[in-house]
Biopython code that builds the backbone (N, CA, C, O; Angstrom):
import numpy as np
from Bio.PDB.StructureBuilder import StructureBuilder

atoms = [
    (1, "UNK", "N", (13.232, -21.222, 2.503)),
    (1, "UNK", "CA", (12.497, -20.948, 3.719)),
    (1, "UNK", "C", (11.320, -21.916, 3.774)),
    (1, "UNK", "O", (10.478, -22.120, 2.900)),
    (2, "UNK", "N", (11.423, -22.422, 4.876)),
    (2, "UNK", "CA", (10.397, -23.807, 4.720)),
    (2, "UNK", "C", (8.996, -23.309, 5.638)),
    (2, "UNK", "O", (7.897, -23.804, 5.392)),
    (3, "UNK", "N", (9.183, -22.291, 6.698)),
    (3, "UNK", "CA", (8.203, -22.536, 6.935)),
    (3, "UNK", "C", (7.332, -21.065, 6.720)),
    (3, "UNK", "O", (6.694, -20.528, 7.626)),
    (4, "UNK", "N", (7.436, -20.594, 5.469)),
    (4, "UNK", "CA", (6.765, -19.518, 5.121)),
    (4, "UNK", "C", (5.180, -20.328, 4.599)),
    (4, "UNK", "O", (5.021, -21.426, 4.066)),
    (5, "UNK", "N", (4.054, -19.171, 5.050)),
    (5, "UNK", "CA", (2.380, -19.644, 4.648)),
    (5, "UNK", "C", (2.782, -19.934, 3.122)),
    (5, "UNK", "O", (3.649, -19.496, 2.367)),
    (6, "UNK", "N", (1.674, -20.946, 3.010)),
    (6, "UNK", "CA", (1.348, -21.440, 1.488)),
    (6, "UNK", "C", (1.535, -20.443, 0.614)),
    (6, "UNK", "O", (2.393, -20.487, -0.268)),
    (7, "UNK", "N", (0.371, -19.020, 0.889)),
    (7, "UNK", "CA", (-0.137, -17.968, -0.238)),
    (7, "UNK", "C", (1.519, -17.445, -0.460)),
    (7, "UNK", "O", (1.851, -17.607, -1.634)),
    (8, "UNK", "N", (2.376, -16.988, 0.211)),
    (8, "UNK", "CA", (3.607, -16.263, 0.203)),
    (8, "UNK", "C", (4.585, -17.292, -0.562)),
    (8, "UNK", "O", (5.373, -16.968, -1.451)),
    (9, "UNK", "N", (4.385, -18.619, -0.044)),
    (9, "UNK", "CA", (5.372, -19.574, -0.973)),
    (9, "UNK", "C", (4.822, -19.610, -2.337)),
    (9, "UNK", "O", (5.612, -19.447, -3.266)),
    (10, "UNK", "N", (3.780, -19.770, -2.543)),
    (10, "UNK", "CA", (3.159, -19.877, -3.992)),
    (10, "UNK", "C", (3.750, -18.628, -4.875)),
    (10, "UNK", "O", (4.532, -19.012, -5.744)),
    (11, "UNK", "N", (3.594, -17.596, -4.844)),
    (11, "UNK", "CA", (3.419, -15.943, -4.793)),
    (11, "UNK", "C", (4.998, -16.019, -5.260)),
    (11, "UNK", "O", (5.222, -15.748, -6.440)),
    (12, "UNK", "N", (6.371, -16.453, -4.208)),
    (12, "UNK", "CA", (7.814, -16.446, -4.508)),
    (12, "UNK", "C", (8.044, -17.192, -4.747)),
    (12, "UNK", "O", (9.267, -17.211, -4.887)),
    (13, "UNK", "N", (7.392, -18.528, -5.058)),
    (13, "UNK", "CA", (8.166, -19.088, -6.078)),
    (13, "UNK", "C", (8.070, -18.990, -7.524)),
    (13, "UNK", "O", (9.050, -19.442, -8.116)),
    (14, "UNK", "N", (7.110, -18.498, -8.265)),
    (14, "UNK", "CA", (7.275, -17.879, -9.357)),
    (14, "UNK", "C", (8.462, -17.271, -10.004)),
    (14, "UNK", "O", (8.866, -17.348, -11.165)),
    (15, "UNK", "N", (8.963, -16.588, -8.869)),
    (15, "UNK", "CA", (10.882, -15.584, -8.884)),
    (15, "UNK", "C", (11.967, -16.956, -8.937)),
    (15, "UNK", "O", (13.151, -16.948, -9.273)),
    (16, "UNK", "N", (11.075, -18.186, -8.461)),
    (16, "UNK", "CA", (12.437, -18.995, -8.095)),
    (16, "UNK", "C", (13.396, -19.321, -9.487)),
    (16, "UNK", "O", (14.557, -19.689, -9.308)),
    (17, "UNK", "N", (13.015, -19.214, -10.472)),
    (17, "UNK", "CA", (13.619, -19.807, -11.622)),
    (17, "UNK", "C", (15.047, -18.740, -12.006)),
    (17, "UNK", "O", (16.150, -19.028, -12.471)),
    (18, "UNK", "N", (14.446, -17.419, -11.576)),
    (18, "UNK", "CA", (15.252, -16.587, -12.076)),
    (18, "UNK", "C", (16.614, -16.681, -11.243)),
    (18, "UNK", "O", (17.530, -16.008, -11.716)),
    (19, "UNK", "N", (16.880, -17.356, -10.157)),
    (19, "UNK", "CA", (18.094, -17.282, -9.152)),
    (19, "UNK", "C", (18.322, -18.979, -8.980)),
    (19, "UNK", "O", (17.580, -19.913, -9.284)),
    (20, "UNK", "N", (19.624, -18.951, -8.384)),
    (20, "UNK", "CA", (20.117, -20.009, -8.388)),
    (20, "UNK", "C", (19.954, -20.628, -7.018)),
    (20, "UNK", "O", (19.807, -19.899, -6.036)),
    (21, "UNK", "N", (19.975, -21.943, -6.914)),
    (21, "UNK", "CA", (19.227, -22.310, -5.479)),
    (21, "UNK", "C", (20.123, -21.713, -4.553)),
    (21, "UNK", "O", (19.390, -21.511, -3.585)),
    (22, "UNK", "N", (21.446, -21.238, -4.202)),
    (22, "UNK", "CA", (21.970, -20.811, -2.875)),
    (22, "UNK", "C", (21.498, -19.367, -2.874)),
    (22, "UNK", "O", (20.840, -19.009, -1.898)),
    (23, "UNK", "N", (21.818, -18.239, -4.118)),
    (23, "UNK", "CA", (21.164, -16.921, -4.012)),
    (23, "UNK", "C", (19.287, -17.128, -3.808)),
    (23, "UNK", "O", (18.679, -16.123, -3.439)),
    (24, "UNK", "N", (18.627, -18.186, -4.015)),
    (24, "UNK", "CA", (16.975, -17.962, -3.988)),
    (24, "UNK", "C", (17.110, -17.893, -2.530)),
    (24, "UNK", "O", (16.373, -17.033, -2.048)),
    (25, "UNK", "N", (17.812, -18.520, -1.694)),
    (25, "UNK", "CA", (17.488, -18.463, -0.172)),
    (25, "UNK", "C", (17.428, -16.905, 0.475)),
    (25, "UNK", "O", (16.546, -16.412, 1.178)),
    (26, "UNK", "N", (18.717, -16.293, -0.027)),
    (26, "UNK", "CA", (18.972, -15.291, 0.153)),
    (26, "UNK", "C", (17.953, -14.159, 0.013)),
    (26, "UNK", "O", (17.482, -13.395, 0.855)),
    (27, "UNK", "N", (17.736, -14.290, -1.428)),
    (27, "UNK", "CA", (16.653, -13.503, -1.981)),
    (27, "UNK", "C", (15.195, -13.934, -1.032)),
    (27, "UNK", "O", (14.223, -13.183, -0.950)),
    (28, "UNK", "N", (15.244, -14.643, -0.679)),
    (28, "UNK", "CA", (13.380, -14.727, -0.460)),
    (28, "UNK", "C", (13.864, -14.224, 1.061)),
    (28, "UNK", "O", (12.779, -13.713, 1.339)),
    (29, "UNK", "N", (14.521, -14.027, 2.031)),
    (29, "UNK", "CA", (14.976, -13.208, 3.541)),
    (29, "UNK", "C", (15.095, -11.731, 3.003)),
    (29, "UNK", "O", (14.704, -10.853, 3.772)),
    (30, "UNK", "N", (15.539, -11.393, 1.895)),
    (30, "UNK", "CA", (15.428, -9.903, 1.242)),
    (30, "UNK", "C", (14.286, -9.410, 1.319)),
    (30, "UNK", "O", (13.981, -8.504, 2.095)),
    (31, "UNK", "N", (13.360, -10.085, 0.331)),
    (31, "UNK", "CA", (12.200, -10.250, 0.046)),
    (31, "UNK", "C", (11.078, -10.123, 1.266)),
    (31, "UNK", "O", (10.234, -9.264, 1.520)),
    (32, "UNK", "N", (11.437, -11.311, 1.872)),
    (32, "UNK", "CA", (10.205, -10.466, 2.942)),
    (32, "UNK", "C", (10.893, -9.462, 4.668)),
    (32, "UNK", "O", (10.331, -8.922, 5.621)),
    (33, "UNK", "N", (12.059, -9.639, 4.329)),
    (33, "UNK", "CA", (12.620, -8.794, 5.223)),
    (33, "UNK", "C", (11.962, -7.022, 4.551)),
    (33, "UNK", "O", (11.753, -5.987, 5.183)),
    (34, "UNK", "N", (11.841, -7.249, 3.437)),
    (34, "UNK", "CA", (11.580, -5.853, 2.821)),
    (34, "UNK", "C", (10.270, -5.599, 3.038)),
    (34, "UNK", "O", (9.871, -4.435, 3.085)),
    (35, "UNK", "N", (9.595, -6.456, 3.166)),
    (35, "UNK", "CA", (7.851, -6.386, 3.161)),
    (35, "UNK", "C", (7.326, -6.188, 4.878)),
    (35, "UNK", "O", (6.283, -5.760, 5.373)),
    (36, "UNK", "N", (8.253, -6.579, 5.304)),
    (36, "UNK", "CA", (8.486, -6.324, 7.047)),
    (36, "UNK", "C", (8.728, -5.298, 7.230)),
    (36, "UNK", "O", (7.698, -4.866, 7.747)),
    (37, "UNK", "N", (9.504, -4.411, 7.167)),
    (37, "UNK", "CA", (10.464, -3.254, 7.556)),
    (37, "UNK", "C", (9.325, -2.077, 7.722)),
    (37, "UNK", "O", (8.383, -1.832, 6.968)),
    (38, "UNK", "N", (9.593, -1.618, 8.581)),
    (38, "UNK", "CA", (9.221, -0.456, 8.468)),
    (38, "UNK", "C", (9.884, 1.004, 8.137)),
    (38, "UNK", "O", (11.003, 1.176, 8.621)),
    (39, "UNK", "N", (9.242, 2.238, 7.254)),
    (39, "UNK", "CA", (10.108, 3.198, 7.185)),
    (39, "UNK", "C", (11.247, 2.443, 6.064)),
    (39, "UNK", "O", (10.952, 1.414, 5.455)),
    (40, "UNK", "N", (12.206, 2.947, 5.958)),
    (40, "UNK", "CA", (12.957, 3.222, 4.670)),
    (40, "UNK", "C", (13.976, 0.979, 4.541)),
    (40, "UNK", "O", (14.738, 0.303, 5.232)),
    (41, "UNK", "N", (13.507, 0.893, 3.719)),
    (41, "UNK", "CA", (14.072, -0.608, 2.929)),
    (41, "UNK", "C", (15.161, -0.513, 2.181)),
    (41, "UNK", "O", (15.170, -0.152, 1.004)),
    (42, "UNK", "N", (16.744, -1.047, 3.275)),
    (42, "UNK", "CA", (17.300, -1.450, 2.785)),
    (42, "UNK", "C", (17.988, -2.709, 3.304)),
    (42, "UNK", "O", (17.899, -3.108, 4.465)),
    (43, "UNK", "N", (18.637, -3.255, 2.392)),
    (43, "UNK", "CA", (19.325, -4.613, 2.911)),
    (43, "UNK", "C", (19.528, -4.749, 4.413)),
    (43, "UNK", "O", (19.044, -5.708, 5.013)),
    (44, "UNK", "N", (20.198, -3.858, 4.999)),
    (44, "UNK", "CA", (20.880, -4.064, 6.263)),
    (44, "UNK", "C", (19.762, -4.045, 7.143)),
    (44, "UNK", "O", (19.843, -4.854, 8.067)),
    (45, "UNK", "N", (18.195, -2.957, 7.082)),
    (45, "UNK", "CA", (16.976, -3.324, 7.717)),
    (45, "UNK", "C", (16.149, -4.655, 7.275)),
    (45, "UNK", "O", (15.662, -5.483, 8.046)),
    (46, "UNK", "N", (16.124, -4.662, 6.455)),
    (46, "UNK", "CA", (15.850, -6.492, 6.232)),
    (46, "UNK", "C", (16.139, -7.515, 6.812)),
    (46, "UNK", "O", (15.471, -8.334, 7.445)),
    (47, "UNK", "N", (17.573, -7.398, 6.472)),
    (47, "UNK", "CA", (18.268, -8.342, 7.743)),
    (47, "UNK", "C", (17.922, -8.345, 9.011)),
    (47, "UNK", "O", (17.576, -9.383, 9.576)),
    (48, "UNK", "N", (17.978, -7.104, 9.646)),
    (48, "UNK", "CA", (17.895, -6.836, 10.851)),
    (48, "UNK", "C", (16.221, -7.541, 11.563)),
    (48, "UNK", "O", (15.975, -8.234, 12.550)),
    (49, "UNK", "N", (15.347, -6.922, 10.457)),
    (49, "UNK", "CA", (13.799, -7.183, 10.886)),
    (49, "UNK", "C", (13.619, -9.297, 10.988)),
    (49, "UNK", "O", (12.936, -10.102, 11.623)),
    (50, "UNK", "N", (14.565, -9.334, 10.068)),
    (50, "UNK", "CA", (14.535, -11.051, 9.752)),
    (50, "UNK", "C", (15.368, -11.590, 11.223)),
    (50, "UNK", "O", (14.916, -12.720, 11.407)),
    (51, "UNK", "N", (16.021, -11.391, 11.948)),
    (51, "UNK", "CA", (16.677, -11.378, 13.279)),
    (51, "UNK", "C", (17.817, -11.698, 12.593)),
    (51, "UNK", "O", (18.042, -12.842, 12.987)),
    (52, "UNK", "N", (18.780, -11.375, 11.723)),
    (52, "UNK", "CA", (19.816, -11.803, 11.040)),
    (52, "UNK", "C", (20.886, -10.251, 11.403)),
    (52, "UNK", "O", (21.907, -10.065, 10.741)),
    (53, "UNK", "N", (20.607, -9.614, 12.119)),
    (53, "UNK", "CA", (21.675, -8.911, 12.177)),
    (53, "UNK", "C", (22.710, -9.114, 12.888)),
    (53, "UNK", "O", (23.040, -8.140, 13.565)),
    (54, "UNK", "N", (23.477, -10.213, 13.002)),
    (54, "UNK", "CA", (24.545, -11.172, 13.689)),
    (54, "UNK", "C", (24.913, -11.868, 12.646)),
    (54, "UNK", "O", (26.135, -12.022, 12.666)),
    (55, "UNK", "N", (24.271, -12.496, 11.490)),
    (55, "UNK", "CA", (24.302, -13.453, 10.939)),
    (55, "UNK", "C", (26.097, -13.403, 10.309)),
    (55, "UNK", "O", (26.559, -12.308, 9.987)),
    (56, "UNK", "N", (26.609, -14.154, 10.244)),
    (56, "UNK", "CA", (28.172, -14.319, 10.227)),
    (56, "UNK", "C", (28.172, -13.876, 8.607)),
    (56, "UNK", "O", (28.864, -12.890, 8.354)),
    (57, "UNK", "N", (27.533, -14.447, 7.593)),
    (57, "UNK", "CA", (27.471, -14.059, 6.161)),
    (57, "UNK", "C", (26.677, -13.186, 5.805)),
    (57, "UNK", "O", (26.048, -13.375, 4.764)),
    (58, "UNK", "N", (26.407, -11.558, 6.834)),
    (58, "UNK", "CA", (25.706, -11.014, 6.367)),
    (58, "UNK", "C", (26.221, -10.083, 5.034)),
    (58, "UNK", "O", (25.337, -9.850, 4.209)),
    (59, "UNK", "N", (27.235, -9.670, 4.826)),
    (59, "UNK", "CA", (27.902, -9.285, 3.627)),
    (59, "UNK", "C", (26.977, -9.753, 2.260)),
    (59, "UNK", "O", (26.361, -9.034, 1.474)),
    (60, "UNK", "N", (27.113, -11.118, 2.287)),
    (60, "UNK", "CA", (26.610, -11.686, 0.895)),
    (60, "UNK", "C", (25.378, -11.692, 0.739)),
    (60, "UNK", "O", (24.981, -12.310, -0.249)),
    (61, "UNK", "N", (24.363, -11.040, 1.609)),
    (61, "UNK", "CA", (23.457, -10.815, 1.282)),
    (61, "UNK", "C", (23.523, -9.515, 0.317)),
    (61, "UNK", "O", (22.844, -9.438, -0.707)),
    (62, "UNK", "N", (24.230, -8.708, 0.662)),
    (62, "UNK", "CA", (24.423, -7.379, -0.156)),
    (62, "UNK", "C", (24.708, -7.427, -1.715)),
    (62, "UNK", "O", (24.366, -6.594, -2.555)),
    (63, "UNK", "N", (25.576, -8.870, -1.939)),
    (63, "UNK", "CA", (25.827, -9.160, -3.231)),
    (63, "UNK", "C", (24.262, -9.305, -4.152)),
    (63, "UNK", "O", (23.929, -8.662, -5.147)),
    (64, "UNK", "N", (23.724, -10.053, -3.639)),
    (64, "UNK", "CA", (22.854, -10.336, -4.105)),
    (64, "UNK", "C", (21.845, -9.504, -5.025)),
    (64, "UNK", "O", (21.071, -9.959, -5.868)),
    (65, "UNK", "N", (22.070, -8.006, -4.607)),
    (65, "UNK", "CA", (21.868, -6.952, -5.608)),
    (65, "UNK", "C", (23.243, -6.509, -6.204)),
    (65, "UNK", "O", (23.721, -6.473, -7.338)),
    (66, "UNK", "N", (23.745, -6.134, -4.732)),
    (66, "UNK", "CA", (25.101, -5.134, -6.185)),
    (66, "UNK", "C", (25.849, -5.989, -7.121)),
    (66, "UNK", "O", (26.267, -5.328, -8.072)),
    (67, "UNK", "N", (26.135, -7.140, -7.168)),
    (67, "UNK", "CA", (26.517, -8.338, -8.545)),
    (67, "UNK", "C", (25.613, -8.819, -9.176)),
    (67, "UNK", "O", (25.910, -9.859, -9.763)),
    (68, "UNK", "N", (24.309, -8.361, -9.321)),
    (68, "UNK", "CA", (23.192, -8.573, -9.486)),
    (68, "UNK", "C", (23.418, -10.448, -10.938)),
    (68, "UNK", "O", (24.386, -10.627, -11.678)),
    (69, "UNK", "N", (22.671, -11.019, -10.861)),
    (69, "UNK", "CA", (23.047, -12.045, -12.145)),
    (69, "UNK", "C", (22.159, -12.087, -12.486)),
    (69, "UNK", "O", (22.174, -12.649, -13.581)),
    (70, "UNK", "N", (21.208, -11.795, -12.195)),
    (70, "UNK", "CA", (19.427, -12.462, -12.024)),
    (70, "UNK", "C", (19.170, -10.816, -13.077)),
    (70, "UNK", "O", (20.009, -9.916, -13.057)),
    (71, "UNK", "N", (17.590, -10.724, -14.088)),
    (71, "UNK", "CA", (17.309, -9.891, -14.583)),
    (71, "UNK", "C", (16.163, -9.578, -14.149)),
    (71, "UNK", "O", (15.064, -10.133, -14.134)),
    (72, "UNK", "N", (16.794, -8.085, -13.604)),
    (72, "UNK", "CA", (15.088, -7.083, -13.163)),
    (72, "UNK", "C", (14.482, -6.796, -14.449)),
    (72, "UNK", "O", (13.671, -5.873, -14.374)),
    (73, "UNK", "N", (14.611, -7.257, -15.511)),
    (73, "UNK", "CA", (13.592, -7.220, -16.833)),
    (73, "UNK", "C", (12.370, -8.346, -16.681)),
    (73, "UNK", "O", (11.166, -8.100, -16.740)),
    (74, "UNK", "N", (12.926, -9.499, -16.494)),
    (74, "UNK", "CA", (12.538, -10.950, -16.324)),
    (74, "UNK", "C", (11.898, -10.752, -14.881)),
    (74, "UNK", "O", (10.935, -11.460, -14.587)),
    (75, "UNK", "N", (12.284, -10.018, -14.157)),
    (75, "UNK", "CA", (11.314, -10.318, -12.807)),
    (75, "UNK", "C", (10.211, -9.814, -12.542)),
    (75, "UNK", "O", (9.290, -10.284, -11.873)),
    (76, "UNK", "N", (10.346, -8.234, -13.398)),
    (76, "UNK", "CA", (9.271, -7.570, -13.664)),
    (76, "UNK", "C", (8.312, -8.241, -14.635)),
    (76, "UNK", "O", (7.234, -7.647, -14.663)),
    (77, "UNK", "N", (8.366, -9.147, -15.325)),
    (77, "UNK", "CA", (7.855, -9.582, -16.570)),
    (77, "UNK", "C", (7.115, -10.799, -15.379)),
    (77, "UNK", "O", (5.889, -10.685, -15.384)),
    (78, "UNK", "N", (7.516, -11.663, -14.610)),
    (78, "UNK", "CA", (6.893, -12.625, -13.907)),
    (78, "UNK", "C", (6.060, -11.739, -12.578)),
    (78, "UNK", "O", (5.020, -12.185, -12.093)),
    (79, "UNK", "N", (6.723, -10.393, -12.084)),
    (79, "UNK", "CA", (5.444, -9.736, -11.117)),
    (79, "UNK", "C", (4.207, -9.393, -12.211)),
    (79, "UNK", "O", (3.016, -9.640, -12.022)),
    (80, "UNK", "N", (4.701, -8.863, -13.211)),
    (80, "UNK", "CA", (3.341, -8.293, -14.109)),
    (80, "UNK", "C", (2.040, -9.022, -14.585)),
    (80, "UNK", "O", (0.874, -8.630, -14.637)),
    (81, "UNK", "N", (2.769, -10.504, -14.997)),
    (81, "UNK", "CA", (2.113, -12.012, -15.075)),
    (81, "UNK", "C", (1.242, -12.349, -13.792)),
    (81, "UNK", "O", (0.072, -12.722, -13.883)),
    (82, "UNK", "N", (1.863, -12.197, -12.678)),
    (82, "UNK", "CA", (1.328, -12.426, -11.460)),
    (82, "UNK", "C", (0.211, -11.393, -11.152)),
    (82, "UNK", "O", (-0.737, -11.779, -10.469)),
    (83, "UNK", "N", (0.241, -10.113, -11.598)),
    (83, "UNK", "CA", (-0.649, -9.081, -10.912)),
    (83, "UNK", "C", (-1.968, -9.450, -12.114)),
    (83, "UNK", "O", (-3.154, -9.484, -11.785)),
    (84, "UNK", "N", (-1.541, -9.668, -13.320)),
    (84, "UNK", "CA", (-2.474, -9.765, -14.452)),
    (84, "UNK", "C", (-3.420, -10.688, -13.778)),
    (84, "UNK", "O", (-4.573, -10.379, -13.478)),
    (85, "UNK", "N", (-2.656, -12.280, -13.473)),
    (85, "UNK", "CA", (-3.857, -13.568, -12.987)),
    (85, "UNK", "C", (-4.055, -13.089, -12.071)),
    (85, "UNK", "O", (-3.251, -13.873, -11.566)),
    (86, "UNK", "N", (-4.483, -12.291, -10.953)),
    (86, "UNK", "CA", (-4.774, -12.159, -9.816)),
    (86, "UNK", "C", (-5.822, -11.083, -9.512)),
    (86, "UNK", "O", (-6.750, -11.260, -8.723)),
    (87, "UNK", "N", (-5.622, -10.054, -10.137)),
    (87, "UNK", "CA", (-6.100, -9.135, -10.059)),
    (87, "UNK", "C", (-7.809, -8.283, -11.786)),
    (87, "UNK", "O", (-8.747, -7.488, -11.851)),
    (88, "UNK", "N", (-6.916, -9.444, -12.815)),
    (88, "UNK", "CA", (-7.747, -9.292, -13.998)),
    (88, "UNK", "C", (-7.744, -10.281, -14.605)),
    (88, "UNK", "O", (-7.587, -10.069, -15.807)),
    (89, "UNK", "N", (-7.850, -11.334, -14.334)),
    (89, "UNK", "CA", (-8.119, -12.715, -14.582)),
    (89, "UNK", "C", (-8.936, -12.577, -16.368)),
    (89, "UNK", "O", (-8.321, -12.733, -17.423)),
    (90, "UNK", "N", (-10.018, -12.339, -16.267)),
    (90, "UNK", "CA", (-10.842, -11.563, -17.589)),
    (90, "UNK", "C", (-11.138, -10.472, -17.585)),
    (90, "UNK", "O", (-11.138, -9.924, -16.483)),
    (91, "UNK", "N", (-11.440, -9.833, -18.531)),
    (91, "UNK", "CA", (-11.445, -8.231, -19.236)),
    (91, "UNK", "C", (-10.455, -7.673, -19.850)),
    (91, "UNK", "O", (-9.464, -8.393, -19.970)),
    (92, "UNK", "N", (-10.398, -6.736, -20.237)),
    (92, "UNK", "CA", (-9.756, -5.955, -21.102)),
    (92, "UNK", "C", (-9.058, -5.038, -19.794)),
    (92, "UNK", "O", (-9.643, -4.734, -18.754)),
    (93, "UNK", "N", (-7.579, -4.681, -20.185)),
    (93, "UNK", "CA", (-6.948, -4.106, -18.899)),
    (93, "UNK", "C", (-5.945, -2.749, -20.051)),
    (93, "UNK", "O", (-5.441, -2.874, -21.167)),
    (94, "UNK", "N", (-6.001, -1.885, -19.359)),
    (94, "UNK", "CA", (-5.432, -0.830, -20.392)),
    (94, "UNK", "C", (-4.608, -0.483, -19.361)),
    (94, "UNK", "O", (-4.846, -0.840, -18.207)),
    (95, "UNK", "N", (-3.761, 0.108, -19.631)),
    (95, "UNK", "CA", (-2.148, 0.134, -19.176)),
    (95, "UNK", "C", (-1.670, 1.375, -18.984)),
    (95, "UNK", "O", (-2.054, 1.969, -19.991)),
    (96, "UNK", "N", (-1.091, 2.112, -18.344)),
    (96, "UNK", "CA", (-0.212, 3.444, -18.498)),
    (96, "UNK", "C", (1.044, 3.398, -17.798)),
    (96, "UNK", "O", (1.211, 3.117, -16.611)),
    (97, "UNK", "N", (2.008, 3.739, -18.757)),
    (97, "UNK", "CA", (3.296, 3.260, -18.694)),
    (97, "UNK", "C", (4.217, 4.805, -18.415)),
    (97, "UNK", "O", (4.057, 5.869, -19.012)),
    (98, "UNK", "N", (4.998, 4.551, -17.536)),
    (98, "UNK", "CA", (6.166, 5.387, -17.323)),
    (98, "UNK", "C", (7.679, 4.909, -17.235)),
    (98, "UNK", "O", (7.998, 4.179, -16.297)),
    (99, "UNK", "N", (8.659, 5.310, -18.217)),
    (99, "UNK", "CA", (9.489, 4.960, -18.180)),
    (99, "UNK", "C", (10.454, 5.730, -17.758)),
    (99, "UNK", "O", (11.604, 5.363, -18.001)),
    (100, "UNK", "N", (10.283, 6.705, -17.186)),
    (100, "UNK", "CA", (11.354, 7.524, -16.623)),
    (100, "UNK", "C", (12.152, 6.883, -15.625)),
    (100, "UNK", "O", (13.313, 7.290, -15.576)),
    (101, "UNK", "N", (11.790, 5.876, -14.718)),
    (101, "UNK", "CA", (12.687, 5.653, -13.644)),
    (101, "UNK", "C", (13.612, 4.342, -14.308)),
    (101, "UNK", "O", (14.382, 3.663, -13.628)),
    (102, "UNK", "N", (13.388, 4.163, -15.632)),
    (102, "UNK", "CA", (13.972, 3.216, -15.989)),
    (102, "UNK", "C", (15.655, 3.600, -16.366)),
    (102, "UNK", "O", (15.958, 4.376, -17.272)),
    (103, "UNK", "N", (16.529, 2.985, -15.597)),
    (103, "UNK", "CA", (17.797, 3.317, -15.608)),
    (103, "UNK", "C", (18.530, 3.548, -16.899)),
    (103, "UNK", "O", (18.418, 2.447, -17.437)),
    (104, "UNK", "N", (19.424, 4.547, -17.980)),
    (104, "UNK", "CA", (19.963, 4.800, -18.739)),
    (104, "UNK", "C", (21.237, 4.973, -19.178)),
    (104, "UNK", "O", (22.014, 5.602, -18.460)),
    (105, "UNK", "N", (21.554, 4.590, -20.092)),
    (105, "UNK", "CA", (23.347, 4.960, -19.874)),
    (105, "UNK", "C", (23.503, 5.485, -21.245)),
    (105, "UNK", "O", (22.545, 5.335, -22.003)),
    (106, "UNK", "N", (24.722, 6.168, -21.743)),
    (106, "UNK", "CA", (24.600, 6.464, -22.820)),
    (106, "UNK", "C", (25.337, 8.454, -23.169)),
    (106, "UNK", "O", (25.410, 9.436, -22.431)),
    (107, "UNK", "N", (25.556, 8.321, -23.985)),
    (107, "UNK", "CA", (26.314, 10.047, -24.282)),
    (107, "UNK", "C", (24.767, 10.340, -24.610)),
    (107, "UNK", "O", (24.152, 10.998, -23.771)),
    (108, "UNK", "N", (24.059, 9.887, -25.809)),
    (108, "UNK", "CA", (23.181, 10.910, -26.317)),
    (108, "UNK", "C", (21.688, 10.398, -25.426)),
    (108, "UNK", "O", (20.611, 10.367, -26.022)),
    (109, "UNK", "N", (21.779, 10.100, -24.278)),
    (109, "UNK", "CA", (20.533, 9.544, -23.064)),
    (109, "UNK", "C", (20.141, 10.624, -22.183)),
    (109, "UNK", "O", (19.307, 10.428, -21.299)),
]
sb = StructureBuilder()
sb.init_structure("model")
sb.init_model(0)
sb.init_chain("A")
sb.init_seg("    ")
for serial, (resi, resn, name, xyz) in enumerate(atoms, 1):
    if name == "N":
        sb.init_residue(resn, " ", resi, " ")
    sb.init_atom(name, np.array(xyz, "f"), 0.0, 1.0, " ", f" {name:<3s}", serial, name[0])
structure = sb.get_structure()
């Protein structure tokens, strides 16, 4: 997306490493299609808010999560990096962690 503001290009490209250049396109119309939307975020309102609800390949936008290739470990690890320089540049930052929504699989989970 070429003609997104500086602060927003700076901000997503950080994510760019984690995707491959035809899925990063994809992903960054997700991305701020999601930050657009109003009320409940999903793919198909994204699209829609992005004026892409015609778009002939809208399908493969859907891949882009459910074949997921890219790691929501690693992306969370580059938002967390990002909120750290931005927000606590210096000081001491103490943390409280919840892992319940973190997805599980497993007999004894």
């Amino acid at each position: 997306m070429d003609s997104l503001p500086a602060t927003i290009a700076r901000v997503l490209e950080a994510f760019a490493p984690l995707y491959s250049p035809r899925i990063w396109k994809r992903a960054q119309v997700l991305v701020l299609g999601a930050l657009l939307s109003p009320g409940r975020r999903a793919v198909t309102q994204a699209l829609r808010v992005m004026g892409l609800a015609h778009e002939r390949h809208f399908p493969s936008c859907h891949r882009v999560l459910s074949r997921a290739r890219w790691s929501c470990r690693e992306t969370g690890r580059i938002l967390l990096l990002l909120l750290v320089r931005t927000f606590a540049a210096q000081g001491p930052l103490v943390f409280g962690l919840d892992d319940t929504i973190e997805r599980r699989w497993g007999r004894k989970i």
